[in-house]
C-alpha beads as a LAMMPS data file, in Angstrom:
LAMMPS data file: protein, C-alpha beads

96 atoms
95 bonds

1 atom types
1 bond types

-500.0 500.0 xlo xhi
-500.0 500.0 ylo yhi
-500.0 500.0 zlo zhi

Masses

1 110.0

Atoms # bond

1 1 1 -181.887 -449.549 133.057
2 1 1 -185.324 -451.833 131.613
3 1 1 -182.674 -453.026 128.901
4 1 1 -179.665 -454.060 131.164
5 1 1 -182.404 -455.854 133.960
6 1 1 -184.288 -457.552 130.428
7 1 1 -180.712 -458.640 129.316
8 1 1 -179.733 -459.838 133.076
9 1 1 -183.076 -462.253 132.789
10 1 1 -182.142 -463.562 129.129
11 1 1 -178.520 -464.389 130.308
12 1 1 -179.839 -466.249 133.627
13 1 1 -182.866 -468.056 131.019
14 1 1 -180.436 -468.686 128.904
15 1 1 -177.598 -470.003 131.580
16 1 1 -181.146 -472.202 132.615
17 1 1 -182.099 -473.412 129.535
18 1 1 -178.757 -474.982 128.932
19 1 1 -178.309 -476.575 131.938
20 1 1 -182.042 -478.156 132.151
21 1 1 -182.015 -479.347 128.079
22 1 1 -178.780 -481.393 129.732
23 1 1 -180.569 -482.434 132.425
24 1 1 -177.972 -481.349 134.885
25 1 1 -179.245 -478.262 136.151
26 1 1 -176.232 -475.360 137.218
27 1 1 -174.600 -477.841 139.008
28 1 1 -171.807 -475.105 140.220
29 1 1 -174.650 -472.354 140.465
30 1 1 -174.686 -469.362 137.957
31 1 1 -171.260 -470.015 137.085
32 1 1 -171.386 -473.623 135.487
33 1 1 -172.605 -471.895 132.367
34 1 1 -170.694 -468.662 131.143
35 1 1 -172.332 -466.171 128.700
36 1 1 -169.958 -465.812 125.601
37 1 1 -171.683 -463.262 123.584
38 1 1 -175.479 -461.839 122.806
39 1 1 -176.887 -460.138 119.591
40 1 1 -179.653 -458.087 121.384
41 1 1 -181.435 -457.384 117.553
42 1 1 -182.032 -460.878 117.461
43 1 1 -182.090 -462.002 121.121
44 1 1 -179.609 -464.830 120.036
45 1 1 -177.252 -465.742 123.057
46 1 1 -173.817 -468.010 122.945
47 1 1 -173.088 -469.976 126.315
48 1 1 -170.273 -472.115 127.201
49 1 1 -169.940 -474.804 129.644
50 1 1 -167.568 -474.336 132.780
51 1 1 -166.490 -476.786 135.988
52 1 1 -168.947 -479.647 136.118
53 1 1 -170.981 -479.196 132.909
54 1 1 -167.951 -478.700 130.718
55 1 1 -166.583 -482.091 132.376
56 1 1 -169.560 -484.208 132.004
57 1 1 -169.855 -482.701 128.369
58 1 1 -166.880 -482.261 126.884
59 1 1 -168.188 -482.583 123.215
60 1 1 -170.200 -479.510 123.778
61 1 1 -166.643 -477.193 124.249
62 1 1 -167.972 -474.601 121.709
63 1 1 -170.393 -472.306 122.210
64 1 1 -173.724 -473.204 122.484
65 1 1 -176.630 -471.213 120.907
66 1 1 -179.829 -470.344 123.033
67 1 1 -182.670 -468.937 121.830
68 1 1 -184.449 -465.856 124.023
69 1 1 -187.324 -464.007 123.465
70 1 1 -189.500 -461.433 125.562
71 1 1 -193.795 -461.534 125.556
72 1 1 -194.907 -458.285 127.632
73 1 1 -193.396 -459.051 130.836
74 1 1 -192.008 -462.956 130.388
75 1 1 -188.754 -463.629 128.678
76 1 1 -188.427 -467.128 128.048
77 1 1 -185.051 -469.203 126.434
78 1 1 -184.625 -472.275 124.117
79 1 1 -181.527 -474.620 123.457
80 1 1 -181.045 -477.624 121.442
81 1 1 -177.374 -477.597 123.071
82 1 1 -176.246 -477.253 119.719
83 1 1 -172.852 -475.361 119.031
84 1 1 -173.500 -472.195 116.910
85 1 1 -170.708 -473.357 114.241
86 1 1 -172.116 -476.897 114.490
87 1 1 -174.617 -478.076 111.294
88 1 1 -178.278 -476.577 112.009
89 1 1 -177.876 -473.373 113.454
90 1 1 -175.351 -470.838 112.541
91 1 1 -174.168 -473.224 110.001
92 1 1 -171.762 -472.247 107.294
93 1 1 -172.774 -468.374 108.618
94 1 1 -172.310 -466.274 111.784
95 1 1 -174.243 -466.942 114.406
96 1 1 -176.003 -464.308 114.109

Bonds

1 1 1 2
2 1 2 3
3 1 3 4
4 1 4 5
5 1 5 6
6 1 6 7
7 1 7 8
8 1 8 9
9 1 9 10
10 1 10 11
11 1 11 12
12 1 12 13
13 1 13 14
14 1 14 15
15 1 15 16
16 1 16 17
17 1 17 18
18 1 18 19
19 1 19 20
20 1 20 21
21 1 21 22
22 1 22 23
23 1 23 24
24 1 24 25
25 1 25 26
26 1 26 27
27 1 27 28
28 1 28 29
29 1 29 30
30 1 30 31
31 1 31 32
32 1 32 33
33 1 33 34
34 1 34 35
35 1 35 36
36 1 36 37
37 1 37 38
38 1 38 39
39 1 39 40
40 1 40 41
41 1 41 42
42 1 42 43
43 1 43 44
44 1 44 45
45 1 45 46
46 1 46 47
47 1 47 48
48 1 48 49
49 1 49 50
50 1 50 51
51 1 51 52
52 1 52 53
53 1 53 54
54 1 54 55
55 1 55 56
56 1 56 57
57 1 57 58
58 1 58 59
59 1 59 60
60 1 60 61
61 1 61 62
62 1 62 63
63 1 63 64
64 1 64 65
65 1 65 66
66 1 66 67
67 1 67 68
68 1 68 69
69 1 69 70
70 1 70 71
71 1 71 72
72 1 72 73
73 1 73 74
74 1 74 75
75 1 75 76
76 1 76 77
77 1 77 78
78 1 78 79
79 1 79 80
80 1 80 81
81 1 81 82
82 1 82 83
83 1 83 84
84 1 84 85
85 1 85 86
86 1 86 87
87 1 87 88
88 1 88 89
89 1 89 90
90 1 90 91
91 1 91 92
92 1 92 93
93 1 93 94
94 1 94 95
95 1 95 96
């Protein structure tokens, strides 16, 4: 049960991070950003746009790769809104 609720609060940081690093915020609520997969060894998490987001991006129709981490009781999420096969991360390699 700890793991599922910690995973629950990466997905929704990492749904949040998305949508702030556009500057859009989850302009459909939790669903304008859908979680794709997770690799829970390395707290890596792919998140696509939907609705809105996906509309006013529509370069960004991969996969985006976010960045979560957990510090005693905070769990905290980073984005550069790059796609995981685009050049930076997960380039040329899997994601994870």
């Amino acid at each position: 049960p700890d793991a599922r609720e910690e995973w629950l609060l990466r997905f929704w940081c990492a749904k949040e991070a998305v949508a702030k690093a556009l500057g859009q915020g989850l302009l459909d609520g939790p669903r304008s950003a859908v979680i794709v997969d997770a690799d829970m060894s390395s707290g890596l998490v792919l998140v696509r746009l939907t609705d809105q987001l996906a509309a006013l991006f529509p370069d960004l129709d991969g996969p985006l790769l976010v960045r979560t981490g957990r510090s005693g009781d905070l769990v905290a999420a980073t984005t550069r809104c790059a796609r995981a096969d685009a050049s930076g991360d997960g380039a040329g390699r899997s994601w994870r």
